[in-house]
N, C-alpha and C positions, 0 to 999 in steps of 0.2 A: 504494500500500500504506500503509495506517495502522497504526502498530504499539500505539496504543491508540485508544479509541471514548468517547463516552456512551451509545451508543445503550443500551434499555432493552427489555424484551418487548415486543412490537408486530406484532400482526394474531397471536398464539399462537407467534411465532417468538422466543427466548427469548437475544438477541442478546447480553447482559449475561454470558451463559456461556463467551464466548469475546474472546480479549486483542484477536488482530487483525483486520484490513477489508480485502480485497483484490478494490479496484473493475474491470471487464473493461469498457474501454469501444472501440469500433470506430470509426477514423480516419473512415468513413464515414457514422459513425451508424447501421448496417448490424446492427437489431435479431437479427437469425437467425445472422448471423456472431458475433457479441458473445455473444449465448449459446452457439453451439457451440463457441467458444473457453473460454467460463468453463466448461462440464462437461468438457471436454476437460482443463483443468488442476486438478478437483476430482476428477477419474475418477482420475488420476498420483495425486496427493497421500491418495486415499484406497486405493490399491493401496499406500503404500507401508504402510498400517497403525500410521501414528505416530500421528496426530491428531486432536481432537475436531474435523469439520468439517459447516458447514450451506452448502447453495447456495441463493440467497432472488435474486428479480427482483423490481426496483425496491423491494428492503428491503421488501416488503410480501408474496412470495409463495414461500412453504416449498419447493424445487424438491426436493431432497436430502438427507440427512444420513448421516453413517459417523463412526464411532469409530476408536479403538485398538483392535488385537486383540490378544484376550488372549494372553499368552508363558506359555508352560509352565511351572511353579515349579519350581526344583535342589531335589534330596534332599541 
């Protein structure tokens, strides 16, 4: 986990919009596991509806994206 980045827009993925980097890598190298693990843990993070998040393969390939959702405004 990096808790800040430089990355910058790259291949239209607009990386500079978000603080942190959290890499999914598999003890095996075990491409198809590595991925079902990182949407497995962007699926959690985006159900909980807090956070601006993107899932990108090899920093080069847009896989996801989910927001915050909107909260009801008090009268």
């Amino acid at each position: 986990m990096e808790l800040t980045h430089e990355y910058e827009e790259d291949h239209g993925v607009p990386f500079q919009q978000y603080d942190s980097l959290l890499t999914v890598r598999d003890f095996d190298s075990n491409p198809e596991r590595q991925e079902t693990t990182a949407r497995r843990i962007f699926e959690y993070l985006s159900s909980l509806g807090r956070y601006d998040l993107i899932l990108v393969r090899d920093l080069q390939e847009l896989l996801a994206s989910s927001g915050p959702q909107s909260k009801p405004q008090s009268k």
